[in-house]
N, C-alpha and C positions, 0 to 999 in steps of 0.2 A: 120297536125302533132299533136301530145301529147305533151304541154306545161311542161309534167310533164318528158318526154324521156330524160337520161340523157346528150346525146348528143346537143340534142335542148337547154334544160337549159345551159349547158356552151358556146354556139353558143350565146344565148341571152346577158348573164353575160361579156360574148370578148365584140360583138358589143357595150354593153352600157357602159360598163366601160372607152371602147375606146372612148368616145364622150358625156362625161360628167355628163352620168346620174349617181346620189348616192343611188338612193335605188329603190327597186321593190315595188308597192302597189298590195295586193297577193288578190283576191278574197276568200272572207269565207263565208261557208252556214253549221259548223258545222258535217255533218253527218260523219261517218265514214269514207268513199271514199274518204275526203276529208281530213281528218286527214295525213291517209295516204301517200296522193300524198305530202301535205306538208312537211310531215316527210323527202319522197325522194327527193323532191329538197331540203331541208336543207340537205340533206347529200351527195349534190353532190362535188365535189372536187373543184369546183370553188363558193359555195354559200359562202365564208365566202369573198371573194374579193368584193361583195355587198351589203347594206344593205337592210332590207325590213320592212315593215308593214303591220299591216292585214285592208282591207278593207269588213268590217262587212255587206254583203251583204243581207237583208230582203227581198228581193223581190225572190231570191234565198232559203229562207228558207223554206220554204214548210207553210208559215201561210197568211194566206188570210186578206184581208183588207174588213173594215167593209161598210157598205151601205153608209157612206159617204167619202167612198177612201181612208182612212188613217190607218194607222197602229197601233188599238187601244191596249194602252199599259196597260186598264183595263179586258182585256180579259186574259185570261192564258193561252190559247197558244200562244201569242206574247210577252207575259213580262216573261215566263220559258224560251222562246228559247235564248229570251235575255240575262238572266241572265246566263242558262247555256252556251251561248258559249261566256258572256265577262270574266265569271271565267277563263272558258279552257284556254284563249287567255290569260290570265294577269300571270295564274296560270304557265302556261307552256312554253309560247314565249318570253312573253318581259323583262326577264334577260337575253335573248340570248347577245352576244357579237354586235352581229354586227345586232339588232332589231334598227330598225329609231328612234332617237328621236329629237323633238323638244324644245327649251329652258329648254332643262334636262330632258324631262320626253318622256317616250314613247308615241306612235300616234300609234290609233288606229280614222279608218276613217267610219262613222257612214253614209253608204248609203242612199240614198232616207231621210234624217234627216227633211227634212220638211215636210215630209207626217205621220210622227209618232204622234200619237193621245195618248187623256188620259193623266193619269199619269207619262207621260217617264222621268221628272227628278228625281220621286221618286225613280226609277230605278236605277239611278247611285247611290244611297249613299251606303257606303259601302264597293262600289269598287276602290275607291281611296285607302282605308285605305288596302284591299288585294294586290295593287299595290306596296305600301308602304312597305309594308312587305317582298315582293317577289324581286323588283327591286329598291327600296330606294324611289321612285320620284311617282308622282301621274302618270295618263296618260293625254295627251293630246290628247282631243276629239276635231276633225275636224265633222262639219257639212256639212252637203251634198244640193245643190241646193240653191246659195247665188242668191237672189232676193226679193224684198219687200215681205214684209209677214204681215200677217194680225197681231195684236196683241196679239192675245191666242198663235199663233207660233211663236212670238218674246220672249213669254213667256218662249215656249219649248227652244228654241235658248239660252237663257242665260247659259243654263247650260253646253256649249261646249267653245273651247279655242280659236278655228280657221273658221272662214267661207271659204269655197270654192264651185265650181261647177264643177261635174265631165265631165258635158257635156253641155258647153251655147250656143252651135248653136240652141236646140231648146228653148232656151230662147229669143234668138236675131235676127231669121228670123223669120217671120211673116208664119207660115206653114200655122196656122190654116186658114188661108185668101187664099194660095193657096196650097192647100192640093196635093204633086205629083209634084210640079214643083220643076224644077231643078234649080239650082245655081251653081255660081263659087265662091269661096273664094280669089276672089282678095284683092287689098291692096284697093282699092275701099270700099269694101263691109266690110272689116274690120273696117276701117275709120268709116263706117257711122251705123256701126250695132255692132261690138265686142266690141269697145272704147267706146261709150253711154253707154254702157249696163254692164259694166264691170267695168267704175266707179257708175254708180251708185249704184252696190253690194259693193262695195268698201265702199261707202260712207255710205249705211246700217250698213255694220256690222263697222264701226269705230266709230257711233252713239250711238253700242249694246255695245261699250267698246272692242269690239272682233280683232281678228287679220285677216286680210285676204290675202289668198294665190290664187294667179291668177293662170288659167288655160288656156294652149296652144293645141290647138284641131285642127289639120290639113286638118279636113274634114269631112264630115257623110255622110252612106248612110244605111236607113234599107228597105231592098227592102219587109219585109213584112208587112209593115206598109204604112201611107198613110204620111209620114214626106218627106220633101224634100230630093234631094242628092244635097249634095254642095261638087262639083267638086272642089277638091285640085288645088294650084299652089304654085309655091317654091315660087313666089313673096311674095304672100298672107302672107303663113306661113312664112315667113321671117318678114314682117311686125307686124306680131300679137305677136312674138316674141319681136319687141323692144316697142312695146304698153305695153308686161307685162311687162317689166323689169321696166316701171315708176312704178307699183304698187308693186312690190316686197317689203316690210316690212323691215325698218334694222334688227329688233332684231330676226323673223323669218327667213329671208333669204332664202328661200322655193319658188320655184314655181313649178306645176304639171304639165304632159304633158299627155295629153288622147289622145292616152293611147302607150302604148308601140308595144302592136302586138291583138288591139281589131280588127281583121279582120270580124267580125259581123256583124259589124257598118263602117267597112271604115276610124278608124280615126288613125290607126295603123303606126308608124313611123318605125317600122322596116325593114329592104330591103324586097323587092317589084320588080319581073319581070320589071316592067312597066316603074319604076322610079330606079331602084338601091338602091345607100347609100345616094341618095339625103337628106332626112329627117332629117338624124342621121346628114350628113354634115355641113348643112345648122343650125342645134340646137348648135351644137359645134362651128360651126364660129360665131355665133352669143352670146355665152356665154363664148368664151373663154378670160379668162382675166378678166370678169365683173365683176365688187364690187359692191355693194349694192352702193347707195349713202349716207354719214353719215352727209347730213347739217345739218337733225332733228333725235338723237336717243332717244328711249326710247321710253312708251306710251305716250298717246296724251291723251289733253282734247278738248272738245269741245266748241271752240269759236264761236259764234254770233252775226252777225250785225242786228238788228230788226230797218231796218227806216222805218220813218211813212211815206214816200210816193217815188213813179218813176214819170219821169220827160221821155215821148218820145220827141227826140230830132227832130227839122225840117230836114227837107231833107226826103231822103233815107233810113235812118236807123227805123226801125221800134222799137228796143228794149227798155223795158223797163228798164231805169236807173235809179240808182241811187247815187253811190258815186264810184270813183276809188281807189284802195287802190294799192300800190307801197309795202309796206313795213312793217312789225311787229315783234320788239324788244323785246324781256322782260330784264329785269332786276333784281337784287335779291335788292336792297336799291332804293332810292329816289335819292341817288346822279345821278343814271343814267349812271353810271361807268361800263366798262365790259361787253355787252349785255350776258347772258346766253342762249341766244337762237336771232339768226337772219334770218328770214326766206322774202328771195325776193319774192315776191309773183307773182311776172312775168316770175320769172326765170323755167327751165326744171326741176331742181333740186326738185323745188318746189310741183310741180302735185298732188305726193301724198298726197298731205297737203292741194290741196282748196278740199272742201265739194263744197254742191248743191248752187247756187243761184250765181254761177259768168261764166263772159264771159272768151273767151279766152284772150290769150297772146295780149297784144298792147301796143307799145314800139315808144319812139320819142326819138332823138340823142342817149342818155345814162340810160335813164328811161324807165323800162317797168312796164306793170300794170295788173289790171281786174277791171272789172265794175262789181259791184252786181249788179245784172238782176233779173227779174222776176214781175210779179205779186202780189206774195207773201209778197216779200219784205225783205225776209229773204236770208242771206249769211252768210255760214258756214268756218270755217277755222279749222284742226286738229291742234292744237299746239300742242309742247311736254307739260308734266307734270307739273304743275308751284309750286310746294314744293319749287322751287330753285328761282321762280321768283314772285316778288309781285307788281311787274307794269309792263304793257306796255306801249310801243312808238307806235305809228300807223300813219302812213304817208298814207294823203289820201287826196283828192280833189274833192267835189260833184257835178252832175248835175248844182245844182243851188243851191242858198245862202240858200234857204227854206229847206233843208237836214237835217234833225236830227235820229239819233241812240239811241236805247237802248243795249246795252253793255251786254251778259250775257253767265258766265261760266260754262257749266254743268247744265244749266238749271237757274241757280241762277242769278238774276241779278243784276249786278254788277255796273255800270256809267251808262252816258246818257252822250253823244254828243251832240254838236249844232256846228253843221260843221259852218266853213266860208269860204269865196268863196278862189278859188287856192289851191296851192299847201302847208297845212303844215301838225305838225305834232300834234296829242295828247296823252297826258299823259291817265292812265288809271291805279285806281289802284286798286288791282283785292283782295284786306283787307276788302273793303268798307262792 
């Protein structure tokens, strides 16, 4: 069918609207034909019951990437195509009524964002202030492909609002090892392939100061390529559903679903022969009712524990430990009155809030915890913003009595610990 056929679009617009989804992400490449087709689904009688956003599609735009794969943005046919179709876009779409936006400003989702070479943030300047002028509010720039990145592209990275990935199965199955084999997307393969891989984008872009918006993908298959097929199951995708919702963002409240009807690729929620309303059923029970959780609002800074050494424990346990931590306060005085932020750091609640360098959940009677793990030596924590807080509390208990920390905010360091054996708590005052 024509995604663009009237009757198709209000067929799409019922099912989604019916089953929680709030906006459409519309592929753009610019050329006429596509002007166009836009035009007539914004003018079909049910597009103002949804909202939508343009997803700035480059690989679609007719401009070729340079000898080392990236989309160089000193060349002039990649930085005209861009500038002329983010005018078009800002110029003509996003004061529409019912254009998506996020924390006030419009979202426009910037394809392939980690392959863009060159100058691409000089490209944006400019176009906030046309935004400005047309719709009140900047835009908000989603980047495409959240995974470690080298640092020239952490570079390009700062200059957008939101990390995501439009598609992490082929981040998080191992294709290139078996090129052609097939999989199933169980709550298995979820567990031990979408969750790793999914905080640890997470944990990047909360590093990059950036926001990030989890992505739910049901399945992939591209039969003319040599990438896996991973066979769908309602299990699965039920599961990888309540995996995002730990990562969902308060102040964002956004997650994306790849895609709605990408039948190219396989990973299309919309009714299907095969499976029916499964999809659409299964996203809706799963989301209905859901609140973000508000233990931590606001942005985060980033907390570090830097101890000088891990302790492997006898027995069985092979990990490298170093300190448990229960618990982290802040406070806005010295009296220690009132925590302005309380975050249990063993609790569910909590997830979105540890960074890299700790264990899971471990809990005895009424206390749960994490251990900073690794090698490294390093455990990360996102706290909210500390404007309103000028110490912490931190309740923690180390390997062993020989345990010490270096304490640092944002890079800056702040205390020094000299743990002592058990369970207490220390002051930390984040002025120093």
């Amino acid at each position: 069918y024509s995604s663009f056929n009237d009757e198709v679009v209000a067929k799409h617009i019922d099912w989604a609207t019916g089953h929680g989804i709030d906006a459409f992400m519309i592929n753009w490449w610019g050329n006429p034909d596509m002007k166009k087709r836009l035009r007539d689904y914004l003018n079909n009688p049910l597009a103002d019951e949804i909202e939508y956003f343009i997803l700035w599609d480059v690989q679609s735009s007719n401009v070729t990437r340079s000898e080392s794969g990236t989309f160089d943005f000193s060349r002039e046919e990649v930085a005209d195509r861009f500038q002329e179709d983010a005018r078009y876009i800002i110029r003509n779409l996003i004061s529409d009524q019912n254009y998506f936006k996020l924390a006030g400003k419009p979202v426009i989702y910037l394809y392939d964002e980690d392959d863009y070479g060159g100058p691409f943030p000089s490209m944006m300047e400019g176009l906030d202030e046309i935004a400005q002028s047309v719709g009140g509010n900047k835009i908000y720039w989603i980047g495409d492909n959240a995974r470690p990145l080298s640092s020239s592209q952490n570079q390009q990275r700062k200059v957008v609002d939101g990390i995501t990935d439009f598609n992490p199965i082929v981040h998080w199955f191992p294709w290139i090892l078996s090129p052609g084999k097939d999989w199933r997307l169980t709550k298995k393969e979820v567990k031990e392939r979408y969750v790793p891989q999914t905080r640890e984008n997470y944990f990047d872009a909360l590093e990059l100061g950036k926001d990030y918006i989890p992505t739910i993908i049901p399945g992939f298959s591209k039969p003319i390529s040599d990438l896996p097929v991973v066979q769908r199951t309602e299990a699965g995708f039920r599961y990888e559903i309540a995996k995002a919702k730990e990562l969902i963002d308060p102040e964002v409240k956004t997650t994306l679903i790849s895609s709605f009807n990408g039948w190219l690729e396989d990973h299309q929620i919309e009714p299907g022969k095969s499976y029916g309303l499964t999809y659409l059923t299964v996203l809706k029970e799963e989301l209905a009712g859901y609140r973000v959780a508000t233990t931590l609002k606001g942005k985060r800074d980033h907390l570090q524990f830097r101890f000088n050494k891990w302790v492997v424990p006898e027995g069985s346990d092979p990990r490298k430990l170093t300190s448990r931590v229960a618990r982290v306060k802040g406070y806005a005085t010295s009296a220690l009155n009132d925590p302005v932020f309380d975050l249990d750091i063993g609790s569910d609640p909590a997830t979105r809030y540890i960074g890299k360098g700790w264990s899971t959940t471990a809990k005895k009677d009424t206390k749960s915890w994490r251990w900073g793990v690794g090698a490294n030596k390093k455990s990360s924590l996102f706290i909210p913003k500390t404007e309103g807080s000028k110490y912490l509390r931190i309740e923690t208990a180390p390997i062993s009595d020989e345990i010490e920390a270096d304490i640092y905010l944002n890079g800056k360091l702040v205390d020094h610990i000299v743990f002592e054996e058990g369970w207490r708590t220390y002051t930390v005052e984040l002025s120093k």
